[in-house]
C-alpha positions in Angstrom: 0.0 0.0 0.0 2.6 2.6 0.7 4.3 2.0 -2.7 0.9 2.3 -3.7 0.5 5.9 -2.3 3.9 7.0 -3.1 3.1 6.6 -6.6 -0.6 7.9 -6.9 1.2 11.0 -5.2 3.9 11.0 -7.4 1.1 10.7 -10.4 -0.7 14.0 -9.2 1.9 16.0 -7.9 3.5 15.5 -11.8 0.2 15.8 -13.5 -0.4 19.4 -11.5 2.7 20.6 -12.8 2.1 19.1 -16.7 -1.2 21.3 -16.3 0.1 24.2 -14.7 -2.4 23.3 -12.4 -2.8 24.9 -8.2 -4.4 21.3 -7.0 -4.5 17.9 -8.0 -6.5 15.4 -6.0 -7.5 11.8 -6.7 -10.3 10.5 -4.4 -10.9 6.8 -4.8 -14.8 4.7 -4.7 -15.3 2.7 -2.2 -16.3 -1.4 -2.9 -20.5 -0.3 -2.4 -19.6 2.2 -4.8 -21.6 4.9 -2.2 -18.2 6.9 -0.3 -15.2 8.4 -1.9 -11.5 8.4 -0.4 -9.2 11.2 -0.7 -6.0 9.3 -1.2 -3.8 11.8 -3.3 -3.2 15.2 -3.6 -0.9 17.9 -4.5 -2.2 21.7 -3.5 -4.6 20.7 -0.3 -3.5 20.1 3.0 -1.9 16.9 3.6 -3.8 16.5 6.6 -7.1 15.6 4.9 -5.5 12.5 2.7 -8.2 10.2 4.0 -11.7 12.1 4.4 -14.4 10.2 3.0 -17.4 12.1 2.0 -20.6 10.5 0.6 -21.1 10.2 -3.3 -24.2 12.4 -2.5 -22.0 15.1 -1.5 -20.1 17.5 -3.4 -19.1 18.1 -7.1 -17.0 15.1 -6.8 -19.7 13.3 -5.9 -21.9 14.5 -8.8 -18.8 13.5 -10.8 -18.9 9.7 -9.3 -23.0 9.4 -9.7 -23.1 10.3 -12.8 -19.8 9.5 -14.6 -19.1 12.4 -16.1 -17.2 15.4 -16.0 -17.9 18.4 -14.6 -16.0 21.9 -14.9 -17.4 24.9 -12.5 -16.1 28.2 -12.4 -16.5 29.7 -9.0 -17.2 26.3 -6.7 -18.4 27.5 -3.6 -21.6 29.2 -5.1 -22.5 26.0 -6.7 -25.1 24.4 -4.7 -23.6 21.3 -4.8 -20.4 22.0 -3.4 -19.3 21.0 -0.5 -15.8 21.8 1.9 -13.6 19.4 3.4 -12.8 21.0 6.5 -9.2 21.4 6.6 -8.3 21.3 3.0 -8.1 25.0 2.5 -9.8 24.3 -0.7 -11.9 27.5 -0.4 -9.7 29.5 -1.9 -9.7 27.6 -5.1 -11.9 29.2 -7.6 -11.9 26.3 -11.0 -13.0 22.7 -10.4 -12.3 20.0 -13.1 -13.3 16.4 -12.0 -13.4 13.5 -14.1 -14.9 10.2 -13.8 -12.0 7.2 -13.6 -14.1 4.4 -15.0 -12.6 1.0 -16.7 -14.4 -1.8 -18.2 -17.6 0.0 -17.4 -16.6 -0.1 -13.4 -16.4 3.0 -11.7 -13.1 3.5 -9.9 -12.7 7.1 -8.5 -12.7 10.7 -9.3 -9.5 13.1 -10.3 -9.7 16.6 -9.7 -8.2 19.5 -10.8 -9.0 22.9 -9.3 -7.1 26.3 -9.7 -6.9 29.7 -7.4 -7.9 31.7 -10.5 -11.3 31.2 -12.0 -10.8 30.1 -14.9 -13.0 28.3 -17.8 -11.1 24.5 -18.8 -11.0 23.9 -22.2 -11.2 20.3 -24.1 -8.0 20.0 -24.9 -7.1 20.1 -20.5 -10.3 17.8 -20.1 -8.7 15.8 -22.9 -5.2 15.9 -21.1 -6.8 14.9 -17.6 -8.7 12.1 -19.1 -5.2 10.5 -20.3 -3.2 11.1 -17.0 -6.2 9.0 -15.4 -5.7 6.2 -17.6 -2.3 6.1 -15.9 -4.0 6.3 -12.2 -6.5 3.7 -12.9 -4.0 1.4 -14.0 -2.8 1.3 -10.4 -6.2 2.2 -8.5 -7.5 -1.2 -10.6 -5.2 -3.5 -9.7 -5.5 -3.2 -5.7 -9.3 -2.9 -5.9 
């Protein structure tokens, strides 16, 4: 597990800085396929690798309900959104999350967000959908 984690950090920390990117998180789906895991992240406190939060919850959660991605521009007036305490997240102002789905199963969710609002275009959605294919590759095998 802690080669594991050393690389899906290793994975988000480079894919932030391919991006130009403020935060990279990848938050992993639970076997009942209901609670999400924060397992990786470069640009959030360290402290919150772990929370869990409901698939009900937040744009990451709209992201793992209904497979697909979602770019918001200003996150905290969307009424979906929702803070992990701790993560100092608020002061992020883009949100990217995509859906890390293989062989039709539902793995997890990576996330982008940025301090300056800013609108993503499909050629960073493109880019963020091929860095997950490297993260599911890993997030696959151990599940």
């Amino acid at each position: 597990m802690r080669s594991e984690s050393y690389y899906l950090n290793t994975i988000v920390k480079t894919l932030g800085n391919e991006l130009d990117i403020d935060v990279c998180s990848l938050y992993t789906l639970n076997p009942n396929g209901d609670q999400l895991e924060l397992v990786a992240t470069n640009g959030l406190s360290q402290s919150v690798i772990g929370a869990r939060m409901s698939t009900k919850q937040g744009l990451t959660g709209v992201v793992a309900r209904t497979r697909r991605s979602l770019s918001v521009k200003n996150p905290e007036t969307h009424p979906n959104y929702y803070h992990i305490q701790g993560s100092g997240e608020e002061k992020y102002q883009s949100y990217l999350g995509i859906p890390l789905i293989k062989d039709m199963r539902m793995f997890g969710v990576l996330v982008v967000q940025t301090i300056r609002p800013k609108l993503f275009f499909m050629k960073e959605v493109k880019m963020l959908h091929e860095a997950g294919y490297r993260v599911l590759d890993v997030i696959a095998e151990t599940a």
